[in-house]
N, C-alpha and C positions, 0 to 999 in steps of 0.2 A: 792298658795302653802299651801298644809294643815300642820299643826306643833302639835305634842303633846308632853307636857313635861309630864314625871313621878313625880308623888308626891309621899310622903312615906304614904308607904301604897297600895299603886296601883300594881295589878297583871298587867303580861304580858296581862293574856285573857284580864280587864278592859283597859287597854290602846290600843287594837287589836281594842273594841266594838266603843272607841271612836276615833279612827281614821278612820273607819269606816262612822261612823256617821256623822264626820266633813265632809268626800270625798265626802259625797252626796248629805250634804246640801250643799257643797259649789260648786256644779254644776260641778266637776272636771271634768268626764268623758263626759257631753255635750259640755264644752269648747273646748276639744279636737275631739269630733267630728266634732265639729262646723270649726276647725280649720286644719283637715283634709286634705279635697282638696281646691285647689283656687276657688274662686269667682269671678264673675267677677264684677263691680262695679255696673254697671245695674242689676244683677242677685240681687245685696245685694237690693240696693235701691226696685225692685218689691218685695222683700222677706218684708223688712220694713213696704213697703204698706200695705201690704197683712194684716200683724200683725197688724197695726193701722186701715183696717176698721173692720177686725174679733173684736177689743176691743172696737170700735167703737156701732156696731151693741148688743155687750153685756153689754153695760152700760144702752142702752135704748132709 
């Protein structure tokens, strides 16, 4: 869950730009896609695979 407090001083727009900024570094909108449709548990486990030899192959 992303949170921004206002400080004094802070515009509407400043406080728009950094909730903004928060939602995207904090993957919001991948989690929710991610979380979308069901999976099924084999589906997760090949998707896993898949990610550990792609990082596998790119380390060297």
């Amino acid at each position: 869950m992303v949170v921004v407090t206002k400080k004094k001083g802070d515009s509407n727009e400043n406080m728009f730009r950094k909730f903004t900024r928060l939602y995207i570094d904090g993957k919001v909108m991948d989690d929710i896609r991610e979380r979308m449709y069901y999976k099924r548990p084999s589906q997760v486990r090949k998707e896993e695979e898949k990610e550990r030899r792609k990082k596998r192959r790119t380390r060297g």
